[in-house]
N, C-alpha and C positions, 0 to 999 in steps of 0.2 A: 447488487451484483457481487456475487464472490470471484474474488481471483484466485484458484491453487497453484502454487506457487513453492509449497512444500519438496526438498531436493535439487531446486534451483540455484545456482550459487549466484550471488551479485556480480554483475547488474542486472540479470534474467529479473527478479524478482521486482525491483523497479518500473521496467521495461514494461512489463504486464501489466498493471497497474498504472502506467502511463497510458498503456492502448486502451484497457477499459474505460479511463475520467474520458480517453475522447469520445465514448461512446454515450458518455452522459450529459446532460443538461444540467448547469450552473446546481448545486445545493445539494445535489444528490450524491449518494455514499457508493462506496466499492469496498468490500474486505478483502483485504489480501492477506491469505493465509500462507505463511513463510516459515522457516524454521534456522535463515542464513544468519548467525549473529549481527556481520556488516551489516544485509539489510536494515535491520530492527536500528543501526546507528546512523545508516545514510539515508534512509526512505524520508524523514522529518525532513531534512536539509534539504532536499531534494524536492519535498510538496512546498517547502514555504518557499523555494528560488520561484515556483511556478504558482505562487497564490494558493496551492490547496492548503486542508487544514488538518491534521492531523487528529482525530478524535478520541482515539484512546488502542490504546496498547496494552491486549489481553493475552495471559500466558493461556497455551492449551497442555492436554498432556502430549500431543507431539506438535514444537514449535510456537508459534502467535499466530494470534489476528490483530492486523492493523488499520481501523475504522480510518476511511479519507473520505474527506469531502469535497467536490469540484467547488473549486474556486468560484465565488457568487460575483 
């Protein structure tokens, strides 16, 4: 599932990707594509208070993608 999330300032970008993982079953991925600096520094802190796992943090030419995975 992609999240856009691009022009959202934090916590928007969080939030989103919080309501996607509850759409998912344990192990599966959500990209959230963002461009908020804070996100890219709180999103991690924020998946490991809640078990997900951060899978990697890709620059794009506008903003990131940040692979998560629901908590198994």
């Amino acid at each position: 599932m992609i999240v856009e999330a691009r022009g959202a300032l934090c916590p928007v970008p969080t939030v989103l990707a919080s309501l996607a993982l509850e759409k998912r079953r344990p192990g599966e991925m959500v990209d959230l594509l963002a461009d908020d600096p804070t996100t890219r520094r709180d999103l991690p802190g924020w998946c490991a208070e809640f078990g997900h796992r951060v899978l990697d943090v890709v620059e794009l030419s506008r903003g990131f993608r940040i692979r998560i995975q629901k908590h198994l």
